[in-house]
Backbone as a chain_set.jsonl record, in Angstrom:
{"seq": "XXXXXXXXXXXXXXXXXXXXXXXXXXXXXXXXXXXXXXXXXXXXXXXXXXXXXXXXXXXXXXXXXXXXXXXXXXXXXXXXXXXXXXXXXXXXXXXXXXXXXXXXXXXXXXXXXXXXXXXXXXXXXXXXXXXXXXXXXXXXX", "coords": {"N": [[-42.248, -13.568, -23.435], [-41.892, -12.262, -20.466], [-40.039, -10.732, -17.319], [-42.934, -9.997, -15.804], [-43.919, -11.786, -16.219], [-44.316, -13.368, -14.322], [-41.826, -15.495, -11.263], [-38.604, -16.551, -12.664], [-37.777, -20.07, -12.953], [-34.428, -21.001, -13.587], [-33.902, -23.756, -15.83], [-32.008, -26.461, -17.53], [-31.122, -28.362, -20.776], [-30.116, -31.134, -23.059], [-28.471, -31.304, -25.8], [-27.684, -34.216, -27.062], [-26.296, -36.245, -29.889], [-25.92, -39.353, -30.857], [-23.032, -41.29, -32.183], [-24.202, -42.209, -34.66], [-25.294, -39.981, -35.633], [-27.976, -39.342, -34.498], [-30.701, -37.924, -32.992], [-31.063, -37.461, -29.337], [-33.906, -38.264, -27.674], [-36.949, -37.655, -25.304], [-39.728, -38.893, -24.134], [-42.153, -37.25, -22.365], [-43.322, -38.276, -19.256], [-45.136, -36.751, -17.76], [-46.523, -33.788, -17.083], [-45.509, -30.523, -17.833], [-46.803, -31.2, -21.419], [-46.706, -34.082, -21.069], [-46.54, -37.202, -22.811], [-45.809, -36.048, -25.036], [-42.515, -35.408, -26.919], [-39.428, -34.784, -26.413], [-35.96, -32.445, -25.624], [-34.356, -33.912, -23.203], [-33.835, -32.674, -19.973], [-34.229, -30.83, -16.945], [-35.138, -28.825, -13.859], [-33.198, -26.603, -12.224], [-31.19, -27.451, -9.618], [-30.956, -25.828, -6.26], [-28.053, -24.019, -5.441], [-26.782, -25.979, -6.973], [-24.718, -26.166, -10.381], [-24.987, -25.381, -13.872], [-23.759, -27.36, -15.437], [-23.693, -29.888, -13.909], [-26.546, -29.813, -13.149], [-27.123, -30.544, -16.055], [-25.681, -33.2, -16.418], [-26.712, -35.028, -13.898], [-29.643, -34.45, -14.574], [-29.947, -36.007, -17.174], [-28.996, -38.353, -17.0], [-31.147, -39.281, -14.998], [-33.191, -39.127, -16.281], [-32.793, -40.864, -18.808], [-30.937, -42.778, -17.752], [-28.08, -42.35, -18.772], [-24.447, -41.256, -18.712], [-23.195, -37.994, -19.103], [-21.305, -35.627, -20.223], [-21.55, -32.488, -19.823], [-20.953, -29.664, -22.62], [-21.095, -26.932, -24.397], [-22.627, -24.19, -24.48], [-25.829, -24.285, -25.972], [-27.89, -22.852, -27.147], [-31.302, -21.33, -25.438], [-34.178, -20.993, -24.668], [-37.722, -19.945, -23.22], [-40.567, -20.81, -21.576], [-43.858, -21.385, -20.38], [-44.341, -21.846, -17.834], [-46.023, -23.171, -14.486], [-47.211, -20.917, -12.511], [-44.717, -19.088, -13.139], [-42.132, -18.786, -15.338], [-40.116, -20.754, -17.248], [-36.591, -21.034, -17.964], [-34.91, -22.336, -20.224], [-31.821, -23.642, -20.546], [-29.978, -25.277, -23.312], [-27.638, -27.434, -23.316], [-25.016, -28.521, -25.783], [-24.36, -32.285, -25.218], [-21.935, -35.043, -24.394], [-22.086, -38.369, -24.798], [-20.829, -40.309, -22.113], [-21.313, -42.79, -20.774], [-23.328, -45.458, -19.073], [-26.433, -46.897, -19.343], [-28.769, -46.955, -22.015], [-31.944, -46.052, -21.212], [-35.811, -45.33, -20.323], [-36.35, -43.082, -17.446], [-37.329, -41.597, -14.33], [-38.907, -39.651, -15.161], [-39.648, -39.346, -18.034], [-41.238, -41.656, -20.115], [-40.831, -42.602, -22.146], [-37.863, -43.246, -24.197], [-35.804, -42.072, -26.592], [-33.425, -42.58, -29.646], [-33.675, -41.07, -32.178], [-33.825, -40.372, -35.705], [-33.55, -38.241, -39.111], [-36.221, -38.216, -40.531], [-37.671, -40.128, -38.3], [-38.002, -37.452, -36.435], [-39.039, -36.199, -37.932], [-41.452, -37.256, -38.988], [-42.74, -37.113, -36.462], [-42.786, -34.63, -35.33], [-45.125, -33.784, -37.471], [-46.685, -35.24, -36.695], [-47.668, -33.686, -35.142], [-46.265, -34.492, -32.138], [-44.467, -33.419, -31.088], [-42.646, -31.743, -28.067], [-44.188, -28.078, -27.88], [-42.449, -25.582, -29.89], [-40.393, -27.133, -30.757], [-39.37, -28.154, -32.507], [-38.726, -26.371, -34.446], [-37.623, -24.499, -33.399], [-34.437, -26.695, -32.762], [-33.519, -26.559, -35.243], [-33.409, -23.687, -36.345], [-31.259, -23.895, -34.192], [-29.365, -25.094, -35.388], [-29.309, -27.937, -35.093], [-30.437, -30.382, -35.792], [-31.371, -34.171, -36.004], [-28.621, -35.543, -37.66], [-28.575, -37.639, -39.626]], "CA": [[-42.326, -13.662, -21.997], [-40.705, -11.509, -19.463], [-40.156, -10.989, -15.781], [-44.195, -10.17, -15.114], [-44.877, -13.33, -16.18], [-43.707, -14.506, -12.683], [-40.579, -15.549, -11.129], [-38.004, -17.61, -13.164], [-37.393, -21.306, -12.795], [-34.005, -22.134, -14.516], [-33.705, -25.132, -16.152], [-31.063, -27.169, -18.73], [-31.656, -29.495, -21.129], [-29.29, -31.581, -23.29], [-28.844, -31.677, -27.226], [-26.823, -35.257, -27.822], [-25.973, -37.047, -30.398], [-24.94, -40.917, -30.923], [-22.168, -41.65, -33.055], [-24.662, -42.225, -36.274], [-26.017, -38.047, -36.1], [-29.452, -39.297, -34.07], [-31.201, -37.101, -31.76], [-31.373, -38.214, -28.441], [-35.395, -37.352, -26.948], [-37.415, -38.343, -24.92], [-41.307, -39.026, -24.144], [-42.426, -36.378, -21.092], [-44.31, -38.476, -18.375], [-45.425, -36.035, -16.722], [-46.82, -32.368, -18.09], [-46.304, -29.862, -18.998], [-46.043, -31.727, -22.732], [-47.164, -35.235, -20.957], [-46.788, -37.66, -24.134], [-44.902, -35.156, -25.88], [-41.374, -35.614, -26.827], [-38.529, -32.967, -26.14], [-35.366, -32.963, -24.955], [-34.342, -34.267, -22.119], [-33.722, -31.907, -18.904], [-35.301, -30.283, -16.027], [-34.885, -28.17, -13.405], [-31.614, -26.82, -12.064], [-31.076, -27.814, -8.038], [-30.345, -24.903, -5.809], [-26.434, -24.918, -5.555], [-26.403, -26.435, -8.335], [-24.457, -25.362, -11.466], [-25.644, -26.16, -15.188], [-23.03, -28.628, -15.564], [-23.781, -30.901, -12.928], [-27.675, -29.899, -13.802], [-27.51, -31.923, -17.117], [-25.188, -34.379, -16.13], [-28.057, -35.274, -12.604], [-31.306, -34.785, -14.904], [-30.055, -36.695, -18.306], [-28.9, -39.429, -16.001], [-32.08, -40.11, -14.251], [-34.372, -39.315, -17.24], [-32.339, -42.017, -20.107], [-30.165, -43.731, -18.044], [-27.087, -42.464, -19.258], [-23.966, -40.211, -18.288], [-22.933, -37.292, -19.952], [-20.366, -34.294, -20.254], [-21.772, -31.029, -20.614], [-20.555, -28.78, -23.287], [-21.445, -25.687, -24.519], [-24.349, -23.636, -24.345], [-26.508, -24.015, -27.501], [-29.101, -21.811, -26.509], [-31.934, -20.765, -24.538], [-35.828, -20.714, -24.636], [-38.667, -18.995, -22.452], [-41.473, -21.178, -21.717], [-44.776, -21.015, -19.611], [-44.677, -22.943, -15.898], [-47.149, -22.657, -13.654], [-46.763, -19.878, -11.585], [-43.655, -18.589, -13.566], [-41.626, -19.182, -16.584], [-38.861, -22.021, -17.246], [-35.671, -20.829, -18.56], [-34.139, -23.667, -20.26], [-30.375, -23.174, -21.296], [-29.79, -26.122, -23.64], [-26.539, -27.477, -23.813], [-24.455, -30.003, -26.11], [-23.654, -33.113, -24.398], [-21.478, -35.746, -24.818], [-22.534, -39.438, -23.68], [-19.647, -40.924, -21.119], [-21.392, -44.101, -20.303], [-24.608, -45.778, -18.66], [-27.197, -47.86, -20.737], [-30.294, -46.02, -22.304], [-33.139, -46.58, -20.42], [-36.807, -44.33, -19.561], [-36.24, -43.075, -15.975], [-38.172, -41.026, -13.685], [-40.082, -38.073, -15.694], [-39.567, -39.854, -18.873], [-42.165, -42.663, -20.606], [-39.658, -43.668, -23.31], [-36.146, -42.706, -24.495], [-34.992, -43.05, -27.732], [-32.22, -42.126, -30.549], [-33.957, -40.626, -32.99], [-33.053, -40.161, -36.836], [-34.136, -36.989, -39.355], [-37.219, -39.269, -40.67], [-38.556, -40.123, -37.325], [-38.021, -36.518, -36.233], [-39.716, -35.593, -38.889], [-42.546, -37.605, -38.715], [-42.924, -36.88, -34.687], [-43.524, -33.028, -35.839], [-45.728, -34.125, -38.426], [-47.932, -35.813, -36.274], [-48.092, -33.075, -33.443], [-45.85, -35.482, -31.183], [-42.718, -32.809, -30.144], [-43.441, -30.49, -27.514], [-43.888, -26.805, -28.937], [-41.724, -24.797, -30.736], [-39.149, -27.7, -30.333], [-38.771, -28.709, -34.246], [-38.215, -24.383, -34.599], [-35.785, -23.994, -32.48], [-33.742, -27.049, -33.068], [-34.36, -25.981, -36.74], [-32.433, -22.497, -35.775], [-30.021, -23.626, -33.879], [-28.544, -25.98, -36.586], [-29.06, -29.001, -33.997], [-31.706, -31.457, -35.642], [-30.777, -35.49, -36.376], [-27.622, -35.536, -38.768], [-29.108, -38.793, -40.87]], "C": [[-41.347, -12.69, -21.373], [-40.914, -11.263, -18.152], [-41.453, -10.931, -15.602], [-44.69, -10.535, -15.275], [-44.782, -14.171, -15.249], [-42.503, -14.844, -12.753], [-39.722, -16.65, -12.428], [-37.464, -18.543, -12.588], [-36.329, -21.496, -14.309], [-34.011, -23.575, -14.468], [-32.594, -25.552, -16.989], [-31.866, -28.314, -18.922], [-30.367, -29.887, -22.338], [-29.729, -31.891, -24.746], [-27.53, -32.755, -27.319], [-27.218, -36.163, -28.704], [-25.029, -38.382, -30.308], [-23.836, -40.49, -32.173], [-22.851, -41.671, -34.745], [-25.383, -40.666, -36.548], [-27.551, -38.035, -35.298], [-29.288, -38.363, -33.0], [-31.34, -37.466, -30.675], [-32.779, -37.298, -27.695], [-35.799, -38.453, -26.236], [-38.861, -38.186, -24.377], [-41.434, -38.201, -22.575], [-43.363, -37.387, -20.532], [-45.287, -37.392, -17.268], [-46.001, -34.03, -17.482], [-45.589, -31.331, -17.342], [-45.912, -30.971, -19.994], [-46.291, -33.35, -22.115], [-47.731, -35.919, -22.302], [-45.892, -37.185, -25.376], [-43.151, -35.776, -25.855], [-40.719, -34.901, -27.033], [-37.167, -33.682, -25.977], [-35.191, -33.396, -24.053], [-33.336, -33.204, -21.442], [-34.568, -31.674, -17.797], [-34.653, -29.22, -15.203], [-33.138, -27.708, -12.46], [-31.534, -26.993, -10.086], [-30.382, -26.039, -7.303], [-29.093, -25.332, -4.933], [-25.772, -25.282, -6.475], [-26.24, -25.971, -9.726], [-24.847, -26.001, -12.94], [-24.892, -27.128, -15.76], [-23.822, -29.819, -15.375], [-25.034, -31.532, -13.238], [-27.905, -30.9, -14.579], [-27.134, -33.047, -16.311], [-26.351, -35.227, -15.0], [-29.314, -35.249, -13.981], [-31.153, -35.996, -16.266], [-29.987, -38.225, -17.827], [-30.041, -40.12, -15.428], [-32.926, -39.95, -14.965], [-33.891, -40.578, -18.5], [-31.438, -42.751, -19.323], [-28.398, -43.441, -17.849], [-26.331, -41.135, -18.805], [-23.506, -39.581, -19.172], [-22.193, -36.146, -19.645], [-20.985, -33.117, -20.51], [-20.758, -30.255, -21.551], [-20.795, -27.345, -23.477], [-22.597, -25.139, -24.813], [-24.707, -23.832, -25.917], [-27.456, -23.048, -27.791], [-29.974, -21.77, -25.673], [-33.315, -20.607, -24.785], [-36.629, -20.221, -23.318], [-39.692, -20.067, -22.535], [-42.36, -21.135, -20.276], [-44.477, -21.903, -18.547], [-45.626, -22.087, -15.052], [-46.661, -22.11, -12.856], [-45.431, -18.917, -11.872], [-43.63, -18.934, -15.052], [-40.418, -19.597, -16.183], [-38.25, -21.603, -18.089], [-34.994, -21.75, -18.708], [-33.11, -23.057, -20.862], [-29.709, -24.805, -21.965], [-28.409, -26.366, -24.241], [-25.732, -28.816, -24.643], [-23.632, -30.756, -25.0], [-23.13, -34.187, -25.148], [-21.686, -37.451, -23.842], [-21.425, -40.467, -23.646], [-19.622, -42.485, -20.99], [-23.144, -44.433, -19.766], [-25.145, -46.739, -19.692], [-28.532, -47.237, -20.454], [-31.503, -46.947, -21.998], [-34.608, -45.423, -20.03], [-36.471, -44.489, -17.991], [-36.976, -42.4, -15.477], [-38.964, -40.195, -14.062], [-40.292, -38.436, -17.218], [-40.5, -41.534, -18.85], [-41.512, -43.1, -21.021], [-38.589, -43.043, -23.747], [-36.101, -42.95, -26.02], [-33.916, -41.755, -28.623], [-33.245, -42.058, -31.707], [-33.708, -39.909, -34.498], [-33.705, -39.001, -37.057], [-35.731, -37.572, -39.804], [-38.243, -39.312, -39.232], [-38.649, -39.123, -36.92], [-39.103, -36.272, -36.993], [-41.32, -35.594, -39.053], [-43.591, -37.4, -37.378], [-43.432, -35.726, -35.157], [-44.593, -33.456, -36.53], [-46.727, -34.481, -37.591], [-48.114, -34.786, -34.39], [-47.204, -33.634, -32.307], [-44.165, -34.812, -30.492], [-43.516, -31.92, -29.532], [-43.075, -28.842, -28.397], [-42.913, -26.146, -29.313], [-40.345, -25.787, -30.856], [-38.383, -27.89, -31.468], [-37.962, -27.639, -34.462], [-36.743, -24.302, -34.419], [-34.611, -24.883, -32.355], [-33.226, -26.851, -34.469], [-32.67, -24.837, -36.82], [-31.494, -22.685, -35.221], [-29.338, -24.677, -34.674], [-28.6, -27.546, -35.696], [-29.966, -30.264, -34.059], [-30.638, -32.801, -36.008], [-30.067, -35.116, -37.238], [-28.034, -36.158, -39.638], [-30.362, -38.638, -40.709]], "O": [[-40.213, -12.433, -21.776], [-42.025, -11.571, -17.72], [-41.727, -12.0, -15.056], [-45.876, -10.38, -14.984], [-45.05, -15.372, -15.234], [-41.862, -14.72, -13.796], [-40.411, -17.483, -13.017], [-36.655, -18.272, -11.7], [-36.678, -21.831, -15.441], [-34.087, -24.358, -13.521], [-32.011, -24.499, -17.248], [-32.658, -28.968, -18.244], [-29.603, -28.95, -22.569], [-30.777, -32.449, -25.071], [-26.428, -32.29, -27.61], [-28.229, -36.848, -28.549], [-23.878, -38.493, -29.885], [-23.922, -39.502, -32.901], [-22.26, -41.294, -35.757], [-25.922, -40.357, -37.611], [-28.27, -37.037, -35.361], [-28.303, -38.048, -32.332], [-32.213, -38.318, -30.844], [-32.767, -36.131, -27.303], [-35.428, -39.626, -26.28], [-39.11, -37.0, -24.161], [-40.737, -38.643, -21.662], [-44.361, -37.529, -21.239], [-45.909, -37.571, -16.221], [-45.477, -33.461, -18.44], [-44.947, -31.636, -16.337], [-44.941, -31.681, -19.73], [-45.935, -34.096, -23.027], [-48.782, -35.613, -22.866], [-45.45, -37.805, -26.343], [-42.682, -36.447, -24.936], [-41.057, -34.072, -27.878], [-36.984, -34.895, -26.081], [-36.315, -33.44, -23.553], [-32.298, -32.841, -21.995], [-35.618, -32.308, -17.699], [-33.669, -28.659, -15.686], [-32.22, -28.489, -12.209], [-32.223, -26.131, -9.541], [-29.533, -25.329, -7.843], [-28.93, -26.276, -4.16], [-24.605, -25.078, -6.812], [-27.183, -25.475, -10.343], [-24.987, -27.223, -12.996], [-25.419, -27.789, -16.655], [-24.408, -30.532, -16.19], [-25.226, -32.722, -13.489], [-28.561, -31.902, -14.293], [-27.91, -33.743, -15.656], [-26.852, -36.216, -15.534], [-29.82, -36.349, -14.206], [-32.065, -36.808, -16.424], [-30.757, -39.111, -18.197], [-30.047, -41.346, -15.324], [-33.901, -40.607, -14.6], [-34.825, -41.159, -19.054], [-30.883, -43.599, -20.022], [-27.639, -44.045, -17.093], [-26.957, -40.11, -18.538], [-23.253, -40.197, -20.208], [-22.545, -35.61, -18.594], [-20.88, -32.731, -21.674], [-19.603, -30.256, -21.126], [-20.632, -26.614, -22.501], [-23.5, -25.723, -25.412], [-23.961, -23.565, -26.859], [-27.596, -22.562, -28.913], [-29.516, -22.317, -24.67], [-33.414, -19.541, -25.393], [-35.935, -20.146, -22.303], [-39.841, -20.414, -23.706], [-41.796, -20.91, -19.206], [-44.447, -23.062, -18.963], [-45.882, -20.886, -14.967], [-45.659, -22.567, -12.305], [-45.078, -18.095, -11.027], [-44.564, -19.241, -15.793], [-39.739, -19.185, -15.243], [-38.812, -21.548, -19.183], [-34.381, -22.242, -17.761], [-33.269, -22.092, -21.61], [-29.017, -25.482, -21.205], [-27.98, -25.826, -25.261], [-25.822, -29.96, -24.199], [-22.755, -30.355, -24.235], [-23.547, -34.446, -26.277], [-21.495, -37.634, -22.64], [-21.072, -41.225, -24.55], [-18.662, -43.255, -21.033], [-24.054, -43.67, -20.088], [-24.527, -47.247, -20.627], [-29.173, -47.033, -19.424], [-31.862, -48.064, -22.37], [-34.227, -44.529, -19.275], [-36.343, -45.55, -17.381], [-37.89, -42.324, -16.299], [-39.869, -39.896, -13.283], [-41.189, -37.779, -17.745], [-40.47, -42.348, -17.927], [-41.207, -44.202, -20.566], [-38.645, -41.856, -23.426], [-36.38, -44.041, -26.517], [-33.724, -40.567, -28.363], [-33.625, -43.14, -32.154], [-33.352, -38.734, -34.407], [-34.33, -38.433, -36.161], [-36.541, -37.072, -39.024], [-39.302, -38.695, -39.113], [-39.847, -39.122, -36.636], [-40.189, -36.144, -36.427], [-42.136, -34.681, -39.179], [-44.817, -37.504, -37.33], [-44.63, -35.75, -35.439], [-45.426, -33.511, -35.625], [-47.803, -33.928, -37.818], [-48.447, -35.05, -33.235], [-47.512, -33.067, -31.259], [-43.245, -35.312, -29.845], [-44.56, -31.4, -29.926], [-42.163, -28.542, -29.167], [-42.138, -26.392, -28.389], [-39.266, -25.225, -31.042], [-37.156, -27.844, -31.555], [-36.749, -27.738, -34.645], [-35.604, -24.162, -34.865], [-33.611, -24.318, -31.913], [-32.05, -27.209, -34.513], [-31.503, -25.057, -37.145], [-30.576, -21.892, -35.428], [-28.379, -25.046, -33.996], [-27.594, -28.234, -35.869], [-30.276, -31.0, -33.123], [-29.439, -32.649, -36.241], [-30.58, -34.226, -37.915], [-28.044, -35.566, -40.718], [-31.157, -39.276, -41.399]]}, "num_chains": 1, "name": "protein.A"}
């Protein structure tokens, strides 16, 4: 993808782990990837810096608060009328209680097993297994 694929929409999205090495994902209500399970993020607020970003979208998609960390990386993907620059960063979870919230069907903590099986059956959105894969960032157990 590149710029004359239409304007860019950034986005963030959040790679945390619990205390036992699980993945934290969650079920997309909503498309693109409706059904699908990804991380959890979205779009970034104008004003708004990629901090804050996670901390506001992880919050109202699981529930739960979280620290941004450091960039993990970065993907290119199709949106209508553009392309969504997600900048995915490790987070650390502060507080709250895990819950599906607004753009999200279901939440969960996810091991390497259920990961595993989720790919397996088509059930992560695309290239998501890949590229957590690459960036060294899948379930610990």
């Amino acid at each position: 993808m590149n710029a004359s694929d239409g304007p860019m929409i950034r986005c963030v999205g959040a790679v945390v782990h619990d205390t036992d090495g699980r993945l934290l994902l969650v079920q997309r209500a909503n498309d693109p990837g409706r059904g699908q399970w990804s991380l959890p993020g979205g779009r970034v607020e104008p004003g708004e810096n990629d901090a804050s970003a996670v901390a506001r979208e992880i919050h109202e998609e699981t529930g739960l608060r979280v620290r941004a960390g450091t960039l993990v990386g970065s993907v290119s993907r199709p949106a209508p009328g553009g392309v969504y620059v997600i900048f995915d960063y490790a987070a650390e979870v502060v507080g709250g209680r895990l819950r599906a919230g607004d753009d999200a069907s279901d939440v969960a903590w996810v091991d390497l097993v259920t990961f595993t099986d989720l790919e397996r059956r088509g059930l992560l959105v695309d290239q998501l297994a890949a590229t957590l894969t690459a960036w060294q960032v899948l379930p610990r157990r």
